[in-house]
C-alpha positions in Angstrom: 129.7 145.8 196.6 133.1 145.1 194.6 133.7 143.3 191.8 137.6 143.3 190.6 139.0 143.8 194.3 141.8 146.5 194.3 140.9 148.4 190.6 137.5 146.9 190.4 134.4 148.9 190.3 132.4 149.7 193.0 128.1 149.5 193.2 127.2 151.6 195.3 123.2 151.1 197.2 121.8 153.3 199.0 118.1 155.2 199.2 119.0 158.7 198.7 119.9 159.7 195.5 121.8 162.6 196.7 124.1 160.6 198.7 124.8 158.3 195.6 125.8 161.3 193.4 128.0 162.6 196.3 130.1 159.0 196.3 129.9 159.0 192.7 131.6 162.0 192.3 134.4 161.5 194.9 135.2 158.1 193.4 135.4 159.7 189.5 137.8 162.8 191.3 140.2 159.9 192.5 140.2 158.6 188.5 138.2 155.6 189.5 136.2 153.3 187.2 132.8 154.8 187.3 130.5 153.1 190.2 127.4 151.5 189.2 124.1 153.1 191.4 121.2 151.4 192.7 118.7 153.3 194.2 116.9 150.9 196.8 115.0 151.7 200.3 116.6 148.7 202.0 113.3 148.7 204.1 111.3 147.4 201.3 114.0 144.9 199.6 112.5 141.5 198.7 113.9 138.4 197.7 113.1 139.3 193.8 114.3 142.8 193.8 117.8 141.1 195.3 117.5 138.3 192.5 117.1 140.8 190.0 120.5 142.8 190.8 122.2 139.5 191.2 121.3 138.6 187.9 121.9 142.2 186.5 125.6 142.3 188.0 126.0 138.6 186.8 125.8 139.8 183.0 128.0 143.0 183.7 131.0 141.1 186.0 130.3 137.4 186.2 131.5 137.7 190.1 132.2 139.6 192.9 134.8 140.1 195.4 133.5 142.2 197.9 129.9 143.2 199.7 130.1 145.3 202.8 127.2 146.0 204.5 127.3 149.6 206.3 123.7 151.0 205.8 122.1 151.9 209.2 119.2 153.5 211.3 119.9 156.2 213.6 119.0 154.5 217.6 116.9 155.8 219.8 118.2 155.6 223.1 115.6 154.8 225.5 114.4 151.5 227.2 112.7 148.7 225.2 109.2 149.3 226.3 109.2 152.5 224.9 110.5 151.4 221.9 108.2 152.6 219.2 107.5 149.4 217.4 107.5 151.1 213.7 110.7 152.4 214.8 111.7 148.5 215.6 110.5 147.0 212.5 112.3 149.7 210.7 115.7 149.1 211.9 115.3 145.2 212.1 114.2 145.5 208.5 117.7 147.9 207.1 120.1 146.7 209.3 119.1 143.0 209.4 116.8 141.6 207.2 118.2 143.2 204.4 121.9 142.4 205.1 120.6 138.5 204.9 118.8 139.1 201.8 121.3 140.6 200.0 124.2 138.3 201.3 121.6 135.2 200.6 121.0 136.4 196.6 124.8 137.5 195.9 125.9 134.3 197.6 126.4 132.8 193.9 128.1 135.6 192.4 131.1 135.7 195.5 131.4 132.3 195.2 132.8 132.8 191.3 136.0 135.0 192.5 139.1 133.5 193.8 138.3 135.0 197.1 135.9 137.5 198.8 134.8 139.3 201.7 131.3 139.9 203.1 131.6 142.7 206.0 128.8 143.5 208.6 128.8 146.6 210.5 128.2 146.2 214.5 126.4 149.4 215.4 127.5 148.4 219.0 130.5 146.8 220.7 129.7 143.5 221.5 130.2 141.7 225.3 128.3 144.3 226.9 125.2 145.6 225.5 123.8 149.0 228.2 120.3 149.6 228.7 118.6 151.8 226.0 120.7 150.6 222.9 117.1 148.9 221.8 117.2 147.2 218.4 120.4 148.9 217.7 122.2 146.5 220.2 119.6 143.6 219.1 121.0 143.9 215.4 124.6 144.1 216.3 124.8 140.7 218.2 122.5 139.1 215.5 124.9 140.1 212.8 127.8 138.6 214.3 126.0 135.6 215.1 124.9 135.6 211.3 128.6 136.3 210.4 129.6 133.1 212.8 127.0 130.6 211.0 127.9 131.4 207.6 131.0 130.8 207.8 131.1 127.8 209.3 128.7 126.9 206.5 130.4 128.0 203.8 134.1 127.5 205.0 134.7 124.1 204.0 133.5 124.8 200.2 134.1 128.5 199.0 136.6 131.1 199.3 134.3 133.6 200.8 135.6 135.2 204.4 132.6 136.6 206.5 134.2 139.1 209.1 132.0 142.1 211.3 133.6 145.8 211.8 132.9 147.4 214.7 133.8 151.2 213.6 133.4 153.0 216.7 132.7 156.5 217.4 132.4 158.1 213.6 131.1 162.0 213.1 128.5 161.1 210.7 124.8 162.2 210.8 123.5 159.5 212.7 125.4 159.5 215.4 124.8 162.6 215.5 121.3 162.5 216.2 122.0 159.6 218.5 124.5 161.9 220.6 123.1 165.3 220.0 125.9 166.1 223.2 128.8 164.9 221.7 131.7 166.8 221.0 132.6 166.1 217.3 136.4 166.7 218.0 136.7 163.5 219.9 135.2 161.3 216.9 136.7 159.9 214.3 136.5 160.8 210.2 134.4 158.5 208.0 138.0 157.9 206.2 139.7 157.2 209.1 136.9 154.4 209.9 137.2 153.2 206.6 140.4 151.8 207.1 139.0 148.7 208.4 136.7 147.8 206.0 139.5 148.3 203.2 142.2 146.3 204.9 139.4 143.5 204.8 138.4 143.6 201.6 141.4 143.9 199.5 143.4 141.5 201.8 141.2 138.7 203.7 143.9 136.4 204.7 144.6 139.6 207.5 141.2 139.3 209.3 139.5 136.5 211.4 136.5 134.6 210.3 133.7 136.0 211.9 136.4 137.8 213.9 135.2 141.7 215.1 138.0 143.6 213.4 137.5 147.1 215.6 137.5 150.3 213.9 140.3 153.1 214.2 137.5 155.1 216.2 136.9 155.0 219.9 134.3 152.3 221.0 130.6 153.5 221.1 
């Protein structure tokens, strides 16, 4: 979440506390306005504990510019009957569910800046979902589609630009345990992925609605 767009501050959610104070302290190196954490298992994220942050980051900014949803559940590759349903529910819940509820609550707040960006990450290229990609790929296509229907609802009436990033092939934890195989050479960094997600939110006018902007990394 952004609120100021390019010299705002930053809220950073996420459940891991550790990983909050590791952000925190890269953006205060860079002589950033310190970000504002929220430690929430996005699992467990209701409709009031959304309405409450809303409400909380309505008294601190009055707006915001930005949200970008990047949270996400390692896959398990292997074929949908096998699925572990907890597993299911799990990643429908963080990388689904809660990207609506979240999107639905701070709806209010990015209509009151002159224009803002809501990005969802596609865990998956879309056009050709493989066998064994499970919810992963499930998630991926119903984010886009979400991306798609909000804007056309919302086009007309706000300034609020819904786009989907498909990063690619990023060395990060998950993927690691995804792709336990994989060289890490041939991935990209988290910064150089990044690229996308910041071109969208300090500049809107340079991305499609609903448009997949791809990532600087190699496809998945």
């Amino acid at each position: 979440m952004v609120t100021g767009a390019a010299g705002g501050s930053v809220v950073l959610l996420d459940r891991q506390e550790r990983a909050l104070d590791r952000i925190y302290d890269q953006i205060m190196a860079l002589g950033n306005a310190p970000p504002i954490q929220v430690l929430q298992e996005l699992a467990d994220l209701t409709t009031e504990t959304v309405d409450l942050l809303a409400s909380q980051l309505n008294e601190e900014f009055g707006k915001l510019d930005g949200l970008v949803h990047a949270a996400g559940e390692p896959p398990r590759l292997t074929p949908l009957e096998h699925l572990d349903p907890g597993h299911w529910s799990r990643l429908i819940s963080v990388q689904l569910h809660a990207p609506y509820l979240l999107t639905r609550g701070l709806l209010p707040l990015l209509r009151q800046a002159p224009q803002a960006s809501v990005i969802f990450t596609l865990w998956h290229r879309l056009g050709h979902l493989p066998a064994y990609w499970g919810a992963t790929g499930v998630t991926s296509a119903s984010l886009q589609a979400l991306a798609e229907i909000w804007n056309e609802e919302t086009e007309a009436n706000t300034e609020i630009m819904f786009f989907t990033v498909e990063p690619g092939r990023v060395a990060s934890s998950a993927r690691a345990q995804a792709c336990p195989g994989e060289d890490p050479a041939t991935l990209a960094s988290p910064k150089t992925a990044a690229s996308s997600y910041l071109d969208l939110l300090l500049n809107p006018a340079s991305g499609v609605r609903a448009g997949v902007r791809p990532g600087a990394a190699p496809s998945t």
